[in-house]
N, C-alpha and C positions, 0 to 999 in steps of 0.2 A: 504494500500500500504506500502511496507517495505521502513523503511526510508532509505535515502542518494542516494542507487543504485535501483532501482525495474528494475527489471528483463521485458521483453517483454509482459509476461500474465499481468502481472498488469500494464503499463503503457496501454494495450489493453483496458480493462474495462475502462478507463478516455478516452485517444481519440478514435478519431474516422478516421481522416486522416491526414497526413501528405507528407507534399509537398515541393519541393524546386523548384526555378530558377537557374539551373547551370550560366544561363548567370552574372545574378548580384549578386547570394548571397541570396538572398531570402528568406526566412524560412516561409511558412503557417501552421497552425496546428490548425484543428477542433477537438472540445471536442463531449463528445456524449451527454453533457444537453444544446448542439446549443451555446456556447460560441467559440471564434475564436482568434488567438492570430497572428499575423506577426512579425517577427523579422529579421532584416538583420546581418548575422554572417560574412559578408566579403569575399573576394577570392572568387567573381564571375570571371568565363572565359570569355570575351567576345567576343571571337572566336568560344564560344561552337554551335553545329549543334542542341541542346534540349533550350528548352523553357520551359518544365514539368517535374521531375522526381516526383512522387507521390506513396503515399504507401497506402491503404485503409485495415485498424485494422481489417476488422468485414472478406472480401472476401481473406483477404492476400496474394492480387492481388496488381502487380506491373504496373503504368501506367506509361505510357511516351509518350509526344509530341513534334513533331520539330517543329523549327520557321519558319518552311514554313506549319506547321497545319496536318502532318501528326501523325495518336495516335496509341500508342500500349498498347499492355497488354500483361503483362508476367504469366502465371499460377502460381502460388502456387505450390511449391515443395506435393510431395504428390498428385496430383490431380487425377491420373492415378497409381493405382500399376500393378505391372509385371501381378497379373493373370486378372485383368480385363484391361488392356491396350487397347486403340483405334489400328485397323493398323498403323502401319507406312508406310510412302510412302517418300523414298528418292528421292530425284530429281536432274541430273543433272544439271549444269549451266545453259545450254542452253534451259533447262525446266523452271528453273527459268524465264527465258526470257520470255516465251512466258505466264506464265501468269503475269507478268509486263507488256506486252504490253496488254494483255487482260483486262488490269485496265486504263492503261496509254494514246496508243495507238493503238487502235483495226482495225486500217487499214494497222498495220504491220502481224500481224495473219491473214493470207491468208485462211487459211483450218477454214470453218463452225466449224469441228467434235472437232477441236482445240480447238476455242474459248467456245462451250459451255463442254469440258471436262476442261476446266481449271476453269469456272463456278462453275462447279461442286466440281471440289477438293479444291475451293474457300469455297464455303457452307460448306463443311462437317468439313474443318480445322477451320471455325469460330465458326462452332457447337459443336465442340469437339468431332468429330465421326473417324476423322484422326487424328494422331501426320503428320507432313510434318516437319521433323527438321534443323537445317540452320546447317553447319559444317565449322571449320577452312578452308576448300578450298574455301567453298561459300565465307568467308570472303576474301579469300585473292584475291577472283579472281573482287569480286565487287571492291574491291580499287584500281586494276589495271583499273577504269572508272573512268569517270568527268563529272560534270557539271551534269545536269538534268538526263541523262542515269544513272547515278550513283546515286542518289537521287529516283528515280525512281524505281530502280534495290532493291535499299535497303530497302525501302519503303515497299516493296511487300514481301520480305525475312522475314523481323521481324514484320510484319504485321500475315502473315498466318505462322509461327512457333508459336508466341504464347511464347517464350524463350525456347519453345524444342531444344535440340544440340545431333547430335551425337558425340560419344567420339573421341579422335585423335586418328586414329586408330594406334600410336604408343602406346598410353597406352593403350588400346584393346590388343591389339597383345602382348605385356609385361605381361598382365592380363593370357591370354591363355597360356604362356611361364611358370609363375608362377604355372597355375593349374598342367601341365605337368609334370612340374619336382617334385612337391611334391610329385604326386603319385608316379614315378619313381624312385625315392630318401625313400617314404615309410618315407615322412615330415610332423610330426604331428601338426604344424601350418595350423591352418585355415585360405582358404585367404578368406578377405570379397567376397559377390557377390561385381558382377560391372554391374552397369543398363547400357546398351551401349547408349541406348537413355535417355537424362535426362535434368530435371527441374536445377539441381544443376548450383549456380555460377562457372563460369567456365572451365565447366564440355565439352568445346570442345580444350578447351588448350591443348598442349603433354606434361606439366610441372608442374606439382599440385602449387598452387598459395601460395606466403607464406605468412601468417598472420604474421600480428605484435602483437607484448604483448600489450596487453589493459588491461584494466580497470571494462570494461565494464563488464556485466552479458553476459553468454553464450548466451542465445535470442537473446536482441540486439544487440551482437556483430555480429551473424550470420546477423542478418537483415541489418546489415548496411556494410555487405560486398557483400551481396548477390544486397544490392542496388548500389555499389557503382561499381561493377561488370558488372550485366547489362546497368549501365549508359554509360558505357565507351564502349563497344562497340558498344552499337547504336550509338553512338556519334560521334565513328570514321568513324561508316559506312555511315550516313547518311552527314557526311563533304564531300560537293562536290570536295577537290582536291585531285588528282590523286596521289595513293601510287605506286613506281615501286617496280611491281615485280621479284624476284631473277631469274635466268638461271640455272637451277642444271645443272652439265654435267655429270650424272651418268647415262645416256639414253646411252652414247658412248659408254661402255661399252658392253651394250646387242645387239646395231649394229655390235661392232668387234663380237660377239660370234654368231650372226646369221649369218654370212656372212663365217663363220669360216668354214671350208671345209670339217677338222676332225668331226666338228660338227655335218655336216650336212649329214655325212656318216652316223651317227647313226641310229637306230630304233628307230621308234615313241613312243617304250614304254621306250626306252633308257632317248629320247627326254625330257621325261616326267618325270624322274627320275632327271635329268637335270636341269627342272625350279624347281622343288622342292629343291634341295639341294642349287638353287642358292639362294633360296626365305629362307633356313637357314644362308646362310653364309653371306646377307646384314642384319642380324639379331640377329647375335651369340653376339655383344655385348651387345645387350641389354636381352638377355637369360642369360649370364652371371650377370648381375644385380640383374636381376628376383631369380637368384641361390643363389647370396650370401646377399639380403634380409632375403631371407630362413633359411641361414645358410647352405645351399649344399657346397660343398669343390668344388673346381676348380679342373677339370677334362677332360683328353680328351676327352673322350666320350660326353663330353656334349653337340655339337653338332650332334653328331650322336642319344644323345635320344630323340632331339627334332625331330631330322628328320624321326625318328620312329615314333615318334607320332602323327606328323603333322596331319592325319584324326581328333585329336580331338581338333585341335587348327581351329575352324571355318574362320577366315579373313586369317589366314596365310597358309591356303590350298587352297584358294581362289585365294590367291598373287601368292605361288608357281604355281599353275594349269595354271593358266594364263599367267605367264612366260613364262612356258615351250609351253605352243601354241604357244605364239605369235616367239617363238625362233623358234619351228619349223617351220613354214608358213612364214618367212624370211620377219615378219611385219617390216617396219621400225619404229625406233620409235625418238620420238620427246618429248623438256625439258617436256609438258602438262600429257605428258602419265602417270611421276609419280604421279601426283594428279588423273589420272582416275584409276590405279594399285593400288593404297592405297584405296581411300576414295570410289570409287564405288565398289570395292572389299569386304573392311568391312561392307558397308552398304550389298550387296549382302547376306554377309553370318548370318546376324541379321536382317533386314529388311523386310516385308511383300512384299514388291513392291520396286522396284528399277528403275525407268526411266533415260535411258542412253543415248546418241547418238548413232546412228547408226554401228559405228565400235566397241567403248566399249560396245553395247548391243554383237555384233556378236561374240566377242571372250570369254565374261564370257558367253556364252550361252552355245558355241562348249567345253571350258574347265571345265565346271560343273561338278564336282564329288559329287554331295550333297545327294548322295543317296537316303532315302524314301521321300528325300523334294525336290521338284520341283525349277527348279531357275526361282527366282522370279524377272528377270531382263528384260523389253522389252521395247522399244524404241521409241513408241508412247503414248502421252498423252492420247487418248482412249481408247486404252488398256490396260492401267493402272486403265483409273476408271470400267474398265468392272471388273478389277479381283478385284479393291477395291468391288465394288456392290458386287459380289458375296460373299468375306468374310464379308459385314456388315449383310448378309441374305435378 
């Protein structure tokens, strides 16, 4: 082992696991010739909702348990690459729901077909044959609960994720904003891929996370962000008190325009042109970022090349399309819409399976433009595991 600093592979070969007690401070740490060492380092929370954060050397698998006995397990970055990936199967909130009561309380699932299809996507995400991944709306909308619902609700989220997140699809859509304009601009920086579904800390944030200057060796530095990352979000999710949620009032907006008369004189193909240029212009600032990352010079056209190119920006032709329906068809819309307009949007256009409620199933289905790919967005839980069965073979 190198002295002073060893690096993660070498402290690997000596332990074997490693454990804290958020509450008190705690410190466990097994070796691998069956030696055991505790040590208490201070600055326990004891308001904290975890009991376990644990790290195991050998599966570099992340465990954790609350102090009401609920465990989880976070995969190991890497466990799944892009070409062998499990499906994914995004899930609305209200999906959510129902398999938290199918765990919790099974006399709130009323439909048979329900309870054994959530069974079902219960087994396959335990087995690793699905990703099912939790998203910054999941969180926000869980902490809008309390007490036990909320416990419950969360419980079941980071139980069958497994620590899968989809990305914010504001960094999604920034990502596709980026590809666009390099080719258009004929920008010979390569942008990294971006896995939309992923193991990484953080990786459902819209704001890349800053690290501090450490000390440390790159390993453990990653390891003990990546631990100190998923702690805190279970941690808040599984705290029984109720977080309020904000009120966007950018909904009022696309009611004056549906309602709008000149509007509604238009052709449907008009219409449609419509939600797409809207679906740029709540977007040009952050296209502009994406540009001068780049090095692209600020330009007017710049929102006109992304509105060119919109077919090959996946979530933000998804955003637009659906705009422009629901502008046409004089949907009213309400503050929740924009978390069904982003986050079931982007999963739609990276996603294998998309389970929605009922009206966001109805309008991403009619505004589908996804050409040789079929939209993969339907509104009951057995219908979903029919189309998962059929892609597992």
């Amino acid at each position: 082992m190198t002295d002073g600093n060893p690096d993660l592979n070498e402290i690997a070969q000596v332990f074997e696991e490693m454990a804290e007690n958020p509450l008190t401070g705690e410190v466990r740490i097994k070796f691998r010739d069956g030696r055991a060492m505790e040590s208490n380092l201070g600055g326990g929370d004891p308001d904290s909702a975890l009991r376990e954060v644990a790290y195991d050397f050998s599966s570099r698998v992340i465990r954790l348990e609350s102090i009401r006995g609920d465990r989880f397990e976070v995969d190991p970055e890497g466990a799944a690459s892009e070409s062998i990936r499990p499906p994914v199967v995004y899930l609305d909130q209200c999906h959510w729901s129902t398999l938290s009561n199918s765990i919790f309380d099974r006399a709130r699932v009323r439909n048979e077909k329900d309870l054994e299809a959530a069974a079902r996507l219960i087994e396959w995400a335990e087995a690793g044959r699905v990703i099912v991944p939790v998203s910054s709306a999941h969180a926000l909308e869980t902490s809008a609960l309390f007490d036990e619902r909320r416990r419950n609700l969360a419980s079941t989220i980071l139980r069958i994720s497994r620590g899968w997140q989809m990305r914010s699809p504001v960094a999604v859509r920034t990502h596709e904003m980026g590809e666009a304009l390099s080719k258009a601009y004929k920008v010979s920086v390569a942008l990294p891929e971006l896995d939309v579904f992923s193991l990484a800390a953080g990786a459902m944030d819209t704001k890349e996370r800053v690290t501090e200057t450490s000390d440390l060796p790159p390993g453990l530095l990653k390891l003990t962000t990546r631990l100190t990352a998923f702690a805190s979000i279970y941690d808040v999710l599984m705290n029984p008190d109720r977080v309020p949620s904000p009120v966007p009032g950018w909904h009022e907006h696309f009611n004056r325009v549906s309602m709008d008369p000149e509007f509604q004189a238009r052709s449907p193909k008009q219409k449609a042109i419509d939600g797409r240029a809207l679906a740029i212009s709540d977007v040009v600032s952050e296209g502009v970022a994406a540009a001068h990352s780049l090095g692209i010079p600020m330009e007017e056209r710049l929102a006109v090349e992304l509105y060119e190119r919109i077919d090959s920006m996946p979530s933000l032709r998804v955003y637009g399309d659906a705009i422009g329906h629901r502008l046409a068809i004089r949907a009213k819309w309400e503050p929740n819409d924009l978390i069904d307009m982003l986050y079931l949007g982007c999963a739609a256009a990276y996603a294998d399976v998309v389970v929605a409620e009922r009206v966001a199933t109805n309008y991403l289905q009619r505004s589908w433009t996804g050409g040789y790919r079929a939209c993969p967005v339907v509104a009951k839980l057995p219908d979903a595991v029919e189309k998962v069965s059929y892609l597992l073979g």
